[in-house]
ChimeraX commands (.cxc) that place a marker at each C-alpha (Angstrom):
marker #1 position 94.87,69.50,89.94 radius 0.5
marker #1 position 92.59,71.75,92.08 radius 0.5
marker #1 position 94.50,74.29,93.68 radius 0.5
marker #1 position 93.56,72.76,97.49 radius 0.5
marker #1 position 95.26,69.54,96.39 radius 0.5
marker #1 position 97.88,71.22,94.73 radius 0.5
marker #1 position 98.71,73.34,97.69 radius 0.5
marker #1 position 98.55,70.34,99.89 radius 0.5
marker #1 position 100.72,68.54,97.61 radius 0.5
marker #1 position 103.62,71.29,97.53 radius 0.5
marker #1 position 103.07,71.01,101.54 radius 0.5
marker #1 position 104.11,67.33,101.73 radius 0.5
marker #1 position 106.78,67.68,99.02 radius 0.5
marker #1 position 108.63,70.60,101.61 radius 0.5
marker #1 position 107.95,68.66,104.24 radius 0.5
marker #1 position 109.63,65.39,102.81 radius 0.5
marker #1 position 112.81,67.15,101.82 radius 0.5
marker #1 position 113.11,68.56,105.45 radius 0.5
marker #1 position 112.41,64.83,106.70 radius 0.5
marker #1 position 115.41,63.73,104.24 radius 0.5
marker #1 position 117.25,65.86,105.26 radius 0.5
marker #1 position 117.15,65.85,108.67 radius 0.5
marker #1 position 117.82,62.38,108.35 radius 0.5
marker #1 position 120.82,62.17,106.47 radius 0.5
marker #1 position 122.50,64.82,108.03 radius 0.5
marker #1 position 121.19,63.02,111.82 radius 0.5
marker #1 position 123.23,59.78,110.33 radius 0.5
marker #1 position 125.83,61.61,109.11 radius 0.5
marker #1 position 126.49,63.38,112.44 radius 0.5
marker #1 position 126.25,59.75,114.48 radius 0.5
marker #1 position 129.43,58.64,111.84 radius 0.5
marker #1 position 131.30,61.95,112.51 radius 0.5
marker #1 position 131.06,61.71,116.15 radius 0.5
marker #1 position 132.12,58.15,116.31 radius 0.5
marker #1 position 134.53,58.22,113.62 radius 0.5
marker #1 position 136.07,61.05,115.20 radius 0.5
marker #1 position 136.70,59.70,118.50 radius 0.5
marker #1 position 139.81,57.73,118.43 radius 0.5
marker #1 position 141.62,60.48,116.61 radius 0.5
marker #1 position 140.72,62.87,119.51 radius 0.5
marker #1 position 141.48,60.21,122.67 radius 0.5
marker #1 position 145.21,59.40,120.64 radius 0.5
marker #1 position 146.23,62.90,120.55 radius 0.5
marker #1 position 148.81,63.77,123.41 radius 0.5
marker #1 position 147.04,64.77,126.98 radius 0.5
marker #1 position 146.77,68.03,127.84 radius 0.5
marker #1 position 144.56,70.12,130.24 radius 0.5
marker #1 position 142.69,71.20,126.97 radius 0.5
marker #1 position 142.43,68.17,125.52 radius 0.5
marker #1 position 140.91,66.47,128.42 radius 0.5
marker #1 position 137.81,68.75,127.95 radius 0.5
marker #1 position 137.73,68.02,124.27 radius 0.5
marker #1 position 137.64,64.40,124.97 radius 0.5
marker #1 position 134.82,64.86,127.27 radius 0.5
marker #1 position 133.16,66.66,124.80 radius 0.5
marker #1 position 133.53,64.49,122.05 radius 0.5
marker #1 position 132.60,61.98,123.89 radius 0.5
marker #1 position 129.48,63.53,124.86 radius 0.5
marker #1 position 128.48,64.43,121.44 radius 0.5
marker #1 position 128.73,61.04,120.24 radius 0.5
marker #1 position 126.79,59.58,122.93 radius 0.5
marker #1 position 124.53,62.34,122.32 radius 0.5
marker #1 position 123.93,61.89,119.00 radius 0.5
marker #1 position 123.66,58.11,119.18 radius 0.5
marker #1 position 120.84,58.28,121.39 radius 0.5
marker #1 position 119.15,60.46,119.89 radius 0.5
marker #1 position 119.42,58.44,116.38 radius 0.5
marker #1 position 117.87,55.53,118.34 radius 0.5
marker #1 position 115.22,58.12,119.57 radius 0.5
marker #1 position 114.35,59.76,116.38 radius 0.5
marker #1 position 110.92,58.01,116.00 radius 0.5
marker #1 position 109.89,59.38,119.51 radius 0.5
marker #1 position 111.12,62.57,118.70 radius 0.5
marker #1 position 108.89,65.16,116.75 radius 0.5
marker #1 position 110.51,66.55,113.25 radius 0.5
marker #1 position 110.97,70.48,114.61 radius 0.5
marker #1 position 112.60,68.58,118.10 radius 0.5
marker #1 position 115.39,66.90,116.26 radius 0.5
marker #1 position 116.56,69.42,113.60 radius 0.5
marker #1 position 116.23,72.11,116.58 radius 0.5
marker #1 position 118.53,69.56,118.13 radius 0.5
marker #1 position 120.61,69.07,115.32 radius 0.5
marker #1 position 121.24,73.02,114.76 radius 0.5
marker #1 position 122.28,73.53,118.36 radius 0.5
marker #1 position 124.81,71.06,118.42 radius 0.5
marker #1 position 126.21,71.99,114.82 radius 0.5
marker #1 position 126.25,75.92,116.33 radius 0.5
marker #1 position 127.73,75.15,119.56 radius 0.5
marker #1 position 130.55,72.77,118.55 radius 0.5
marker #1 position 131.92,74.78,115.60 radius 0.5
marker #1 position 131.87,78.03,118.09 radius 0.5
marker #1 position 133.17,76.50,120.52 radius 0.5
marker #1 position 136.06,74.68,118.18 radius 0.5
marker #1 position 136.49,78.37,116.20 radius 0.5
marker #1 position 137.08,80.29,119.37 radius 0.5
marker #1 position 140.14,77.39,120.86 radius 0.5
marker #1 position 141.62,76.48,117.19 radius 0.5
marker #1 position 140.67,79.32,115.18 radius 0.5
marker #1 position 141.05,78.28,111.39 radius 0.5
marker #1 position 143.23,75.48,112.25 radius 0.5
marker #1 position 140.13,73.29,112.75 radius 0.5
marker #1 position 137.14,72.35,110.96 radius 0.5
marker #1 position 134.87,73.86,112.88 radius 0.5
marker #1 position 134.31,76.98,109.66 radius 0.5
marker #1 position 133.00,73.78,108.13 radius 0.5
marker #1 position 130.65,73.17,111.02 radius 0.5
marker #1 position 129.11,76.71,111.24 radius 0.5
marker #1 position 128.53,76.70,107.18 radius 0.5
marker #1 position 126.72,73.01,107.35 radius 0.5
marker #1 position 124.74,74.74,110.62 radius 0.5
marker #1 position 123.40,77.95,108.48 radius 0.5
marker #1 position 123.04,75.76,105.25 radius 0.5
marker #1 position 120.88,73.14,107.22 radius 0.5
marker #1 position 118.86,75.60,108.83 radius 0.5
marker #1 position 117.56,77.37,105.34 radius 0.5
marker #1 position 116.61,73.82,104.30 radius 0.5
marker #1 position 114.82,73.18,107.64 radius 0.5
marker #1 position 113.22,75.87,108.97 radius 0.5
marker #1 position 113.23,78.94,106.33 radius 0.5
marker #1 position 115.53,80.67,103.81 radius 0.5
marker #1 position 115.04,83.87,106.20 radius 0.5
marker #1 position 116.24,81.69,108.60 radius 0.5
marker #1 position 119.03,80.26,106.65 radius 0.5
marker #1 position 120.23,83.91,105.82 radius 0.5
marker #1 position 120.14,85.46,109.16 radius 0.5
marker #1 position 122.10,82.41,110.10 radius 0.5
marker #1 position 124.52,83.22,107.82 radius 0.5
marker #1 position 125.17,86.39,109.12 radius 0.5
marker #1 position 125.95,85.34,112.36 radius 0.5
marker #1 position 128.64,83.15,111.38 radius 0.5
marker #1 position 130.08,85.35,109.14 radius 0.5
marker #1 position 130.09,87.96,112.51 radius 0.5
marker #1 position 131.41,85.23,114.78 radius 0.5
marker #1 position 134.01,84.41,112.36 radius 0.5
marker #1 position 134.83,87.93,112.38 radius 0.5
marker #1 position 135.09,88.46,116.08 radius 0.5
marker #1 position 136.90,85.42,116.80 radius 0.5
marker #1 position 139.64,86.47,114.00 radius 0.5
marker #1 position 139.82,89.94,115.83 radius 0.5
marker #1 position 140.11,88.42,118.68 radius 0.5
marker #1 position 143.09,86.35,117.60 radius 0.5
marker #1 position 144.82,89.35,115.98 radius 0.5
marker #1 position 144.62,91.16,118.85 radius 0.5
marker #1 position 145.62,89.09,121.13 radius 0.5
marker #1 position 142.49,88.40,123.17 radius 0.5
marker #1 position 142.32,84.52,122.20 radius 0.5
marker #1 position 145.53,82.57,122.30 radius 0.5
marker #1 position 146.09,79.18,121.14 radius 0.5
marker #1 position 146.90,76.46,124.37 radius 0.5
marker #1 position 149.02,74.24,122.25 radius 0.5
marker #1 position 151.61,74.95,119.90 radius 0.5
marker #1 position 150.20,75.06,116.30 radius 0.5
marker #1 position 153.34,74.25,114.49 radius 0.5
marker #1 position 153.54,70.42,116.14 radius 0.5
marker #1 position 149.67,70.68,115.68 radius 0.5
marker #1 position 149.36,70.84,112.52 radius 0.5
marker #1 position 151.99,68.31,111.63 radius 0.5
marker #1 position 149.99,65.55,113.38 radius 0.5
marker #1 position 147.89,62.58,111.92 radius 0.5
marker #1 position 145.28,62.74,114.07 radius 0.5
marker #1 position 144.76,66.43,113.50 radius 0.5
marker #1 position 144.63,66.29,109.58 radius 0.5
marker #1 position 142.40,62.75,110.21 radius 0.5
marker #1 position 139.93,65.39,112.46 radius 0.5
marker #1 position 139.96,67.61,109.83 radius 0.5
marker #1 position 138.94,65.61,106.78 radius 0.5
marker #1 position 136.75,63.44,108.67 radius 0.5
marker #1 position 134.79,66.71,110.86 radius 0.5
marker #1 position 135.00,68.89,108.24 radius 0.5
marker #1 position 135.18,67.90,104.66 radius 0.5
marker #1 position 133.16,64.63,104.42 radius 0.5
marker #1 position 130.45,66.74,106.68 radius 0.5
marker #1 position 130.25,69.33,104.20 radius 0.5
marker #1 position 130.25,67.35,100.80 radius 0.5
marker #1 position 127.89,64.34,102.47 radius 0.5
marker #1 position 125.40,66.86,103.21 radius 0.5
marker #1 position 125.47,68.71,99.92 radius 0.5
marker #1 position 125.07,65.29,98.40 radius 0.5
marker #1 position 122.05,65.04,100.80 radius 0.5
marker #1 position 120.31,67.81,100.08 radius 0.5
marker #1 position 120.80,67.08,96.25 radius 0.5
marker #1 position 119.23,64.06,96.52 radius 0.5
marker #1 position 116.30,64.95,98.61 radius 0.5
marker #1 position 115.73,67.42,95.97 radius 0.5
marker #1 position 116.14,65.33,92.73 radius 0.5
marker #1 position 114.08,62.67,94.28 radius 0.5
marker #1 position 111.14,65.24,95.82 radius 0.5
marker #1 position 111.44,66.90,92.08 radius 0.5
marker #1 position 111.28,63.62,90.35 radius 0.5
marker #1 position 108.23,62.22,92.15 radius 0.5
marker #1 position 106.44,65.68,91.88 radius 0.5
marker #1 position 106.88,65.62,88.34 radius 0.5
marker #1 position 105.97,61.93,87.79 radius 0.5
marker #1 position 102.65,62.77,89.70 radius 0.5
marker #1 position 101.66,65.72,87.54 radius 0.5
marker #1 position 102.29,63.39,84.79 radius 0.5
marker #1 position 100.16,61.10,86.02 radius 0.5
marker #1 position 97.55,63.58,86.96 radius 0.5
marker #1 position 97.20,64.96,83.74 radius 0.5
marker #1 position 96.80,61.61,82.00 radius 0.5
marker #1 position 93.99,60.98,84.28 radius 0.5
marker #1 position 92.39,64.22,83.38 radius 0.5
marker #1 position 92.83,63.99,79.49 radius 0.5
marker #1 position 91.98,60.33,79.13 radius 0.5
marker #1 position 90.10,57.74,80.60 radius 0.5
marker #1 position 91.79,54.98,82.73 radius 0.5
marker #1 position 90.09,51.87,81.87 radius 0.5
marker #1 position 89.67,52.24,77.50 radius 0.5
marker #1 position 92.18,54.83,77.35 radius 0.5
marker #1 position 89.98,56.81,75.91 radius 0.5
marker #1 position 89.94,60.46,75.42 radius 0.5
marker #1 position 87.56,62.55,77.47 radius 0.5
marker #1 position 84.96,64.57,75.91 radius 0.5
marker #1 position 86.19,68.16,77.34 radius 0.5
marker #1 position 89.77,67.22,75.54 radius 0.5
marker #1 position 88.10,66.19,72.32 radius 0.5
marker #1 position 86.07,69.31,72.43 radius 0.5
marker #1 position 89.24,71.38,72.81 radius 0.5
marker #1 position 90.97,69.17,69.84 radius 0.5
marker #1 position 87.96,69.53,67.38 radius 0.5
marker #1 position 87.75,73.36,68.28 radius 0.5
marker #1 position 91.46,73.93,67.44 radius 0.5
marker #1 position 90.64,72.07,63.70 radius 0.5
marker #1 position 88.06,74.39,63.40 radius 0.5
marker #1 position 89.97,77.28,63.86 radius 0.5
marker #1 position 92.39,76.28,61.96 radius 0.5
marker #1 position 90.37,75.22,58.88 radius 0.5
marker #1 position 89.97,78.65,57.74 radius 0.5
marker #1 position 93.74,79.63,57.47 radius 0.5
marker #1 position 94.47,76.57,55.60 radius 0.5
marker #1 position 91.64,77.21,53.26 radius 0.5
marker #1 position 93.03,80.84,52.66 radius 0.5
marker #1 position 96.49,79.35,52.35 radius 0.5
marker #1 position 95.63,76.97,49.46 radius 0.5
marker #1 position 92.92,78.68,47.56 radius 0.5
marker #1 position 94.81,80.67,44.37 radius 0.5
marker #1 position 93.76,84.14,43.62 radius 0.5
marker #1 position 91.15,85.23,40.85 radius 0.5
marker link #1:1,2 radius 0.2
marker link #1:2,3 radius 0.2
marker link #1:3,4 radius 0.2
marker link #1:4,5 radius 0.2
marker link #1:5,6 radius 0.2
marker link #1:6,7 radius 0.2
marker link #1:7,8 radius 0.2
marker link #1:8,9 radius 0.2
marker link #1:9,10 radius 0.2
marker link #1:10,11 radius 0.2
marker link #1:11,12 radius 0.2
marker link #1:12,13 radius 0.2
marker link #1:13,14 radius 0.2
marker link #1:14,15 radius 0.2
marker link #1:15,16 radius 0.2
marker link #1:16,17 radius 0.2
marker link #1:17,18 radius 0.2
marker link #1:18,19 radius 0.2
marker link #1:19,20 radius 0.2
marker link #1:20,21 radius 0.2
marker link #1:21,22 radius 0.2
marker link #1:22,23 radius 0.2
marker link #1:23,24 radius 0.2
marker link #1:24,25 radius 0.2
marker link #1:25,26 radius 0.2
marker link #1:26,27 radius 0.2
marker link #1:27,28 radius 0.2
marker link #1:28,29 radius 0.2
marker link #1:29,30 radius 0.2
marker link #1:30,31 radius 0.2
marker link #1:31,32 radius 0.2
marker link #1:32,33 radius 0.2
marker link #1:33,34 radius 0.2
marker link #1:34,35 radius 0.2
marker link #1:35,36 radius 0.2
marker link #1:36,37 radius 0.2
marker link #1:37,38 radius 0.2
marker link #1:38,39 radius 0.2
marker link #1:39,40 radius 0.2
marker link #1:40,41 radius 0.2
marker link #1:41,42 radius 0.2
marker link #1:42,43 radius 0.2
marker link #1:43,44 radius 0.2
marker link #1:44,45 radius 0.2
marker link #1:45,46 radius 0.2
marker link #1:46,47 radius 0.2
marker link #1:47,48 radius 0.2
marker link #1:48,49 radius 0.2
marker link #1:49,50 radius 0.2
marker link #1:50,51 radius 0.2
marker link #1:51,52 radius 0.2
marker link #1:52,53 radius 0.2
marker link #1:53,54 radius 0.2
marker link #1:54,55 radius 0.2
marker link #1:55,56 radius 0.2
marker link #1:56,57 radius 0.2
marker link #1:57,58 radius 0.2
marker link #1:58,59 radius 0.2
marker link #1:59,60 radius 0.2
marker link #1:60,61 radius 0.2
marker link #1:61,62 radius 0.2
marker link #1:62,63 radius 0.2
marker link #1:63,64 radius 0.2
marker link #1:64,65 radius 0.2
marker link #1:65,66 radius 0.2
marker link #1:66,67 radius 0.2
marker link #1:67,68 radius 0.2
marker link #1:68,69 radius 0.2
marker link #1:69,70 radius 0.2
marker link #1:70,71 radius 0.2
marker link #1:71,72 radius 0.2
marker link #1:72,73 radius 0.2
marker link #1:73,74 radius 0.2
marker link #1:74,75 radius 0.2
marker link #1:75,76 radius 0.2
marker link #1:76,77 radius 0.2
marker link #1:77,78 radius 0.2
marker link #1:78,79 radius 0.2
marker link #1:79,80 radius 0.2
marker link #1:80,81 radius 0.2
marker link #1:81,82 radius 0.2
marker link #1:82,83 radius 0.2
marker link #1:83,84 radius 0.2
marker link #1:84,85 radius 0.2
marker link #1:85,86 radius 0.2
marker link #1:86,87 radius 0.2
marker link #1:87,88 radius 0.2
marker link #1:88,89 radius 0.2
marker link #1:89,90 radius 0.2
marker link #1:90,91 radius 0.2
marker link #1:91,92 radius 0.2
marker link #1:92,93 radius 0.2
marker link #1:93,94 radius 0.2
marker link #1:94,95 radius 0.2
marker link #1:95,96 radius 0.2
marker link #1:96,97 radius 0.2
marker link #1:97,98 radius 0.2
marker link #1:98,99 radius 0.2
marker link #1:99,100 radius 0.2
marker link #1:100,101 radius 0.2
marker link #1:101,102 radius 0.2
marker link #1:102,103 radius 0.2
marker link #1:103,104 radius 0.2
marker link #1:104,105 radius 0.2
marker link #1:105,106 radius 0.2
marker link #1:106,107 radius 0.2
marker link #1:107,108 radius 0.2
marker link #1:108,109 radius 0.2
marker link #1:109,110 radius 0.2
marker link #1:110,111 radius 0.2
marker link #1:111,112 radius 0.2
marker link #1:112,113 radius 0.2
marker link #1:113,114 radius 0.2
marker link #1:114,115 radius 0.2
marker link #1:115,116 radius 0.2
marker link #1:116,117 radius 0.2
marker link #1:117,118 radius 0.2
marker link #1:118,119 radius 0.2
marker link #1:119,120 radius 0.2
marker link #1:120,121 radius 0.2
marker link #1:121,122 radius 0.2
marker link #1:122,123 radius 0.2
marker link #1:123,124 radius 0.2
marker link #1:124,125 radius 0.2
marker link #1:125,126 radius 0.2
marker link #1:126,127 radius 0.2
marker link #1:127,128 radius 0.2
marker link #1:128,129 radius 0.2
marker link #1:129,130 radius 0.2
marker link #1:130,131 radius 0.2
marker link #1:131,132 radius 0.2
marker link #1:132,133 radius 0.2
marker link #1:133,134 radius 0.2
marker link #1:134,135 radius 0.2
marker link #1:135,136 radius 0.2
marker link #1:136,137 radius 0.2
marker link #1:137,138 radius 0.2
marker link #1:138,139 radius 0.2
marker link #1:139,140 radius 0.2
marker link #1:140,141 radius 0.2
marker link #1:141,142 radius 0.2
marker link #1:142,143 radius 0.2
marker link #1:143,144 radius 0.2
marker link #1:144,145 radius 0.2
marker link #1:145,146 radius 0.2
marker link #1:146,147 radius 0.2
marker link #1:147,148 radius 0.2
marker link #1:148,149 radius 0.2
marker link #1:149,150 radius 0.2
marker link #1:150,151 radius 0.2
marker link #1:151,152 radius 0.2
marker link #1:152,153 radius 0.2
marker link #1:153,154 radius 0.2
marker link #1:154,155 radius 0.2
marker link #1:155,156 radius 0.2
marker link #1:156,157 radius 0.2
marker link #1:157,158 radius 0.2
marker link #1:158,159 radius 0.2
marker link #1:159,160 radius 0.2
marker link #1:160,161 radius 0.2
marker link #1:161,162 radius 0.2
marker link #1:162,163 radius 0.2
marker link #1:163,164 radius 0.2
marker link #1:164,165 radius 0.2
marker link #1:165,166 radius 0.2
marker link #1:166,167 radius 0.2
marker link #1:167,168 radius 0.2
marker link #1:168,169 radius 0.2
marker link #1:169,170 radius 0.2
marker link #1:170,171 radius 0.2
marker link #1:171,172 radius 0.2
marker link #1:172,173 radius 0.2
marker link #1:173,174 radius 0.2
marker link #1:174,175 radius 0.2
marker link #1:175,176 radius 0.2
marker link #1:176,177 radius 0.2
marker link #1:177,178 radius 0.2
marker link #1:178,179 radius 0.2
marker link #1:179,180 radius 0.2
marker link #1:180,181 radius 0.2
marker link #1:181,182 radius 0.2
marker link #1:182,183 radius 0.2
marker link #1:183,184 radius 0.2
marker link #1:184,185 radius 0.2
marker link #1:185,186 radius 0.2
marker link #1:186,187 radius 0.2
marker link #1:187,188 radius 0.2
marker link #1:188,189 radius 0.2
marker link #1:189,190 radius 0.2
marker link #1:190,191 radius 0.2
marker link #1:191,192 radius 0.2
marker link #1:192,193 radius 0.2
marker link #1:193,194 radius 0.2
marker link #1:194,195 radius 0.2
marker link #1:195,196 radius 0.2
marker link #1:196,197 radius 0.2
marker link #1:197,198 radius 0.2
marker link #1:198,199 radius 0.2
marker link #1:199,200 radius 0.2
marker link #1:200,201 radius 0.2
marker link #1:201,202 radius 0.2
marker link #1:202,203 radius 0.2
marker link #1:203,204 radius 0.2
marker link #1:204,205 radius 0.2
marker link #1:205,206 radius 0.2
marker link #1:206,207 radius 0.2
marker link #1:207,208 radius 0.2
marker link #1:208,209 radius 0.2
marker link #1:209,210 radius 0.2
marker link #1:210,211 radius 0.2
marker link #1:211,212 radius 0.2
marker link #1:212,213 radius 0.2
marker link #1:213,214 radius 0.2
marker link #1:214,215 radius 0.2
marker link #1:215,216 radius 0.2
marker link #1:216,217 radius 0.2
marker link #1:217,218 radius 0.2
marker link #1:218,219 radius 0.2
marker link #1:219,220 radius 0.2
marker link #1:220,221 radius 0.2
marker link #1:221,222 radius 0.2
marker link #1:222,223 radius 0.2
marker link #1:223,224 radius 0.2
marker link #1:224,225 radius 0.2
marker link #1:225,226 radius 0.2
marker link #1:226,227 radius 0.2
marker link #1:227,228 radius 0.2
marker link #1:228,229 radius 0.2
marker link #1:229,230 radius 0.2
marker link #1:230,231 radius 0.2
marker link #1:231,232 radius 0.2
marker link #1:232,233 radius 0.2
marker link #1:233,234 radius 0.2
marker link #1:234,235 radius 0.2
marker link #1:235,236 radius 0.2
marker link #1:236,237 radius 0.2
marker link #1:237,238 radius 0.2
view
């Protein structure tokens, strides 16, 4: 493999993991935000809640359209897209429930998808942000700058809370570790299958299966080389 196809083939290889998983984690999001909705419009009313519903709402609809958009939309568009909404919605979920929700689970997914999509740097400085933001917002809570508007003992006791939490948080998480894994495997796999294939085409010849003069040469001078030793090896002393 000449080293202009072989960078070009590393190219496409990054840029079908990124396309994999942008996808998967697009899909996943749509099933979040939908699966999520009745536990949020069942919970008791409350000025708060009102503008969670709203929200929720919103990012369903969001991402729905979007996921019936994603062909008209360019590949940097939608995981731009995709990181915004990830960022926004856990801050905004860490700063009104603290660690009672999942959005910690939403802020890791946001700085692990965007070292898979736009650059390790990226995904590190990402990182660091959430880890401040946590930070702040636990400050904040210890402190008494940021107050809960509901009572956390009832919350935590309810269905549709715990339902939330599992469905927002943990099957977000482990769905898109399993999607990153998989994009990997696969782009690994079928990288590996080609160089396999590659060198077979180099070493012998397609239609007789025959093998190609610059391999035989290296074959024969190998033998050669190795004649001498064996002679050496064999021959008893005088």
């Amino acid at each position: 493999m000449s080293g202009p196809e072989s960078q070009h083939s590393v190219v496409d290889d990054v840029l079908e993991v990124k396309l994999r998983t942008v996808n998967g984690v697009h899909a996943v999001l749509v099933a979040v935000g939908i699966l999520s909705l009745p536990f949020v419009l069942t919970r008791e009313p409350s000025s708060t809640l009102v503008l969670e519903q709203a929200a929720s709402i919103a990012f369903a609809g969001f991402m729905l359209i979007s996921w019936f958009l994603r062909y008209q939309l360019t590949l940097h568009t939608r995981y731009i897209l995709i990181v915004s909404l990830l960022g926004v919605t856990g801050a905004a979920g860490l700063i009104q429930y603290g660690m009672l929700s999942a959005a910690p689970f939403w802020l890791i997914v946001c700085a692990m998808f965007t070292g898979i999509v736009i650059s390790p740097r990226a995904g590190l400085i990402a990182s660091g942000l959430v880890c401040g933001l946590v930070a702040l917002v636990g400050i904040g809570f210890i402190t008494g700058l940021l107050e809960f508007n509901f009572d956390p003992g009832e919350y935590v006791f309810t269905g549709a809370a715990w339902a939330s939490y599992i469905v927002s948080g943990l099957v977000l998480t482990l769905l898109l570790v399993h999607i990153i894994t998989s994009a990997l495997v696969g782009v690994t796999r079928e990288l590996l299958e080609s160089r396999e294939a590659l060198k077979a085409a180099a070493h012998y010849d397609e239609l007789t299966g025959a093998i190609r003069p610059h391999l035989l040469k290296e074959i024969l001078n190998m033998e050669l080389l190795q004649r001498p030793r064996d002679c050496l090896l064999y021959t008893s002393p005088s």
